[in-house]
N, C-alpha and C positions, 0 to 999 in steps of 0.2 A: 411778575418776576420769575414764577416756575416757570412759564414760555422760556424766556430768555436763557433762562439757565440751560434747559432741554434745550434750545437752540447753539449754545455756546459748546455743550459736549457732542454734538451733532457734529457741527463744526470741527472740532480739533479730530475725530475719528475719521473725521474725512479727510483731512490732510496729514492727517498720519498714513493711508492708505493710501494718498498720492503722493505722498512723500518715496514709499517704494517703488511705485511707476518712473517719477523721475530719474530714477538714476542712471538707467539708462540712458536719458538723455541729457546727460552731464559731458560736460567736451573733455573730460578726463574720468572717464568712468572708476566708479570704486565700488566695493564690495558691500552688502547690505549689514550695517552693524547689530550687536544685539540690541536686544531692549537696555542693557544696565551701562551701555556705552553712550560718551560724549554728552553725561550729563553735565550742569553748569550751575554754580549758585551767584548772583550778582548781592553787593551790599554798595548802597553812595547814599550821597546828599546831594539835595536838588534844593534852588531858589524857585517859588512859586510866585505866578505873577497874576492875580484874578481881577478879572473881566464879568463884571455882575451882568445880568439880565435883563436889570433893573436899574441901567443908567440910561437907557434911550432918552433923550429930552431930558434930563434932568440937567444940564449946563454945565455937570462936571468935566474937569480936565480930564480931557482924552487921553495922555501922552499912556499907555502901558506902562511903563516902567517905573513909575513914581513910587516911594517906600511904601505909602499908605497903602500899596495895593497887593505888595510882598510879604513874601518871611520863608525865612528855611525849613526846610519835612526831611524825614528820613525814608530809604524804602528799599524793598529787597525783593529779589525775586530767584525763583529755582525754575530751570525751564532742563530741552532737552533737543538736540539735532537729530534729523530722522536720516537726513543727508546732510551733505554741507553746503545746501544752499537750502533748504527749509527748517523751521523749526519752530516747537513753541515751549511758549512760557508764561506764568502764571507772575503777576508782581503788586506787590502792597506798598504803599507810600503813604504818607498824612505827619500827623500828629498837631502840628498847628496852622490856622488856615486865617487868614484877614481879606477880606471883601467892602467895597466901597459899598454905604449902604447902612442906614441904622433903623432894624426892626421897628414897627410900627414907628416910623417917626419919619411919613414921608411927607406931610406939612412943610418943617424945617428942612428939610434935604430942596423939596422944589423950588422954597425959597429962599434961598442962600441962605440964611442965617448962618448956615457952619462953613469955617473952612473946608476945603478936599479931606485933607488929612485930618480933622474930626469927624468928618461923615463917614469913615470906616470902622470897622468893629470885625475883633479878632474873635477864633471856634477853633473848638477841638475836631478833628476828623478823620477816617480812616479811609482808603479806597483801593478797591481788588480787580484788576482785570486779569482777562485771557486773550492773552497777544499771538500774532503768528509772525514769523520772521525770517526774510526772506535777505540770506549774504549775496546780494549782487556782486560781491571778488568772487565769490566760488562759483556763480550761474555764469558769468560773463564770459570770466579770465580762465575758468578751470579751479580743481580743487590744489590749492599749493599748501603745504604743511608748514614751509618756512615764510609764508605771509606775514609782511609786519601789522599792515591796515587790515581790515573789515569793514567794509559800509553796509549796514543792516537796517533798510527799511523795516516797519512795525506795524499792523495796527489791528487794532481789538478793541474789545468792549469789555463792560464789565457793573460793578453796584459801589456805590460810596453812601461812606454815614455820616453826615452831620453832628457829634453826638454832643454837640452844645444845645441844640435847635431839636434832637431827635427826630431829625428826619432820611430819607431814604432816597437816593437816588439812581437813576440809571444812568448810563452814560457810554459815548465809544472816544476813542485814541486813535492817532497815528502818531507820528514818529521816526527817527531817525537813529539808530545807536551807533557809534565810530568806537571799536575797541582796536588795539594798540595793544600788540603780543609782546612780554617782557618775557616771558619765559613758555615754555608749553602747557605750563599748569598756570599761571595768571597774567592777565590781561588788563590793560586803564580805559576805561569806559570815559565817552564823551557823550552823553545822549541828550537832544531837544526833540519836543513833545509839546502836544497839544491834546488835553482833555475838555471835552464838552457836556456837559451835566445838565439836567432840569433846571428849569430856572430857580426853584425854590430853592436847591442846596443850599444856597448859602444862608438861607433863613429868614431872608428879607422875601417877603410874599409879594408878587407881581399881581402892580394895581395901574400901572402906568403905560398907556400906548396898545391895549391888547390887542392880539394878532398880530406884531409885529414878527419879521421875518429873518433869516440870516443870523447872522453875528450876533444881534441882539434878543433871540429868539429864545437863547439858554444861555446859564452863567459857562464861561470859557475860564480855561488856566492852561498859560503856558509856562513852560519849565529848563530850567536848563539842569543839569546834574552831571554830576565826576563819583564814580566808583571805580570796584573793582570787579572784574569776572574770574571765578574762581572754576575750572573745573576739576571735576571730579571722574575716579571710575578710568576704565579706559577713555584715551586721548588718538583723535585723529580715525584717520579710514585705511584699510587696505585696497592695494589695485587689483582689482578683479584678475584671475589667474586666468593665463595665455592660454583659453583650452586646444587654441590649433596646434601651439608650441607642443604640447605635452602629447598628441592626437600624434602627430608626427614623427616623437618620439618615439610610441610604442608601436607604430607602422613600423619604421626602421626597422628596431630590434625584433620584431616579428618576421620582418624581412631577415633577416642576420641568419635566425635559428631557421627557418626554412632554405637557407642557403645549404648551411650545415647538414641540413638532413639529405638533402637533395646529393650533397658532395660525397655520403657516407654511402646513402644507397647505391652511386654511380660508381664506387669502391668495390662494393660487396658485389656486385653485377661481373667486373671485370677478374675479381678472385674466383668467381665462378669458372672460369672462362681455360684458366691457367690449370699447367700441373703442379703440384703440393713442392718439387725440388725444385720450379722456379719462383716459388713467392716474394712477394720484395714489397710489405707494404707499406703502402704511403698514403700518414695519413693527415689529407686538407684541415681538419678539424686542429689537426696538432700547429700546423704549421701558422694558422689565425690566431688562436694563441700567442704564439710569439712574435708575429707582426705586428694584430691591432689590439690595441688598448680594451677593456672592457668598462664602460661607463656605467655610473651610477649617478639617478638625477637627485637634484634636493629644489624643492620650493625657493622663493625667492626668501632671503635673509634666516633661513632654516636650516638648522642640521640633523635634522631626522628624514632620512631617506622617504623622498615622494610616493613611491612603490613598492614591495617589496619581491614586484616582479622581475625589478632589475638586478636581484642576486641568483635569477634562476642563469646567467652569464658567468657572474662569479663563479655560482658551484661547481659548473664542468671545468673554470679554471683553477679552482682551486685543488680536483680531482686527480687531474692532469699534473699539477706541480707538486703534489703527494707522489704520484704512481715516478717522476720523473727527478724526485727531490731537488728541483727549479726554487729560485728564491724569484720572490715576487715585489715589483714596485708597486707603490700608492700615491697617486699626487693627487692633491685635493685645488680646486679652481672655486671663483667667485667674480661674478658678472662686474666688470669695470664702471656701469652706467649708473648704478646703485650704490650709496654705501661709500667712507672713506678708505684710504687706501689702507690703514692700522687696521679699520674694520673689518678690510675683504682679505686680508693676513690672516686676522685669526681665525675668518668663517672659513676659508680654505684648509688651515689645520686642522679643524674641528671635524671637517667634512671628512678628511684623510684619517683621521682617529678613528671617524666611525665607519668607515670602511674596513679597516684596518682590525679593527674590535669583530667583525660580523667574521673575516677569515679566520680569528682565532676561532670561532665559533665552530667556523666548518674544520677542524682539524692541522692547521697549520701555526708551525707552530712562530711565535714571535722573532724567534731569530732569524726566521725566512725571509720577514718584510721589513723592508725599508720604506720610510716613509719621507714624503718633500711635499712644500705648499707655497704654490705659484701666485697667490694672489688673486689682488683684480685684474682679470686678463679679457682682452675682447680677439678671442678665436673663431669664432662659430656665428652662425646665424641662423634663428634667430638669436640674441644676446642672450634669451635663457635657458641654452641650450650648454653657456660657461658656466649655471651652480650643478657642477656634479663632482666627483671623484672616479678618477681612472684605475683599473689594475692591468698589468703587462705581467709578463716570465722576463723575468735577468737570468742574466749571468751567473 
């Protein structure tokens, strides 16, 4: 049992660690969550349906599904996504258990004497595995957040107790779980499953056929169950941030300001040049300004400025509309591809506020700005090059 157990947290550390390798190989890449993110608790009921060990040759009715061979358990489990297509989770189920089959009494079992349905006999019992789970919607299709299905193959191992018989089993699982999103915090779980135990679990000790193989080699139980999945904690993934989008940004504006310098120096060159009663200057810096816009970017669905390299732009504009007492516009934008249109309204005011808030900062004063918000707009390319806020010189 200690192997197993040391094999079984082996195991999950191992796919916890490849859990992070795959993401990037996910056809919708997303962001690596924390540890306290897309935890989940599941609670259902499940019909169990047992398949002893110890029917080989005994003459009993085959059919699975007969009462004598059921009864209902309860079971619950807490588990955790590492990505949205792997994960695991740890799950208990039991409480009451019936098996065809009566202890020390296999005389009258080989020879008919009893009906089907008197040759079984009911147990109390509890049983724990360590499962790994694997959403084929998210490996296949891509990770979608408004997903209604989930089809999650399963399967793990784990120990169960007998505790009418006192006895001890090992055991492994697979599985199938279908959960069905009602809302982003709960979900209806569909899961069938297959457990396979020692033969003795059930309690009835194998005296009949030994060395038999297959199916009848250990007691089986299949399952059907309906719950719920509850999660908890942060819900869902982030999309991995555009780093070329954002790389090309600060190119740009590094291009901008090297313009600027380059136009100031070719200024002071040619004031060199002249005499003091013919100067007349003119100056490129002033006049960008009041052509182009000055942008300021924001993360996707955020309004707290990406950078705050992007107000080293502002400040010469905002310098310049002191020294020139210029009023100044603000318009705030919001990427059209993201986000409903009420949404990318207000993310676009927001954006404009806090742009707007940083000028007051640097010395202008509120009656200078005016502010306006465009929405979800698709201007630019790439598309998240629309979450920023602009400032120009009015009027």
């Amino acid at each position: 049992m200690k192997k197993f157990l040391i094999a079984l947290a082996f195991a999950t550390v191992s796919v916890a660690g490849y859990a992070q390798d795959t993401d990037a190989n996910l056809k919708y890449s997303v962001a690596t969550n924390s540890f306290w993110s897309n935890w989940f608790i599941q609670l259902g009921g499940q019909y169990d349906v047992f398949y002893s060990g110890q029917e080989h040759g005994s003459n009993l009715n085959s059919a699975l599904f007969k009462n004598f061979r059921g009864n209902f358990e309860a079971s619950a489990a807490i588990g955790k996504w590492f990505t949205p297509g792997l994960g695991l989770r740890v799950k208990a189920s039991g409480i009451w258990g019936r098996a065809v089959g009566l202890p020390y009494a296999y005389a009258q079992r080989v020879a008919g004497q009893l009906p089907d349905e008197e040759q079984s006999h009911g147990f109390k019992f509890w049983t724990g595995q360590g499962q790994v789970l694997f959403n084929l919607s998210n490996m296949l299709l891509g990770y979608n957040p408004n997903r209604v299905w989930n089809f999650i193959p399963f399967a793990g191992g784990g120990i169960a107790r007998n505790c009418s018989a006192n006895r001890y089993s090992m055991g492994l699982g697979v599985g199938i779980l279908n959960e069905f999103n009602i809302s982003k915090r709960v979900a209806l779980n569909l899961e069938l499953g297959w457990n396979r135990w020692e033969s003795d679990f059930d309690g009835v000790y194998q005296n009949l056929d030994e060395g038999r193989r297959g199916w009848d080699s250990h007691d089986n139980v299949l399952y059907a169950e309906v719950g719920l999945t509850i999660n908890v904690g942060k819900v869902g993934w982030d999309p991995v941030p555009d780093v070329d989008a954002i790389r090309r940004g600060y190119e740009a504006r590094i291009a901008d300001l090297n313009n600027i310098i380059r136009d100031r120096d070719a200024e002071i060159d040619s004031l060199k040049k002249i005499k003091p009663e013919t100067i007349t200057i003119h100056d490129p810096a002033s006049e960008r300004f009041v052509a182009t816009p000055i942008s300021v970017f924001f993360n996707l669905d955020k309004t707290e400025i990406a950078e705050l390299k992007d107000l080293v732009n502002v400040r010469a504009l905002a310098d310049y509309a002191k020294e020139t007492d210029s009023n100044l516009l603000v318009t705030g934008y919001a990427d059209s591809a993201t986000g409903t249109p009420k949404h990318n309204q207000w993310l676009s005011e927001k954006r404009a506020d806090r742009v707007a808030g940083e000028l007051v900062k640097m010395g202008i004063a509120e009656s200078k700005i005016r502010k306006e918000a465009k929405g979800g707009v698709k201007i630019l390319s790439p598309i998240s090059y629309d979450r920023r806020a602009t400032v120009q010189v009015t009027k």
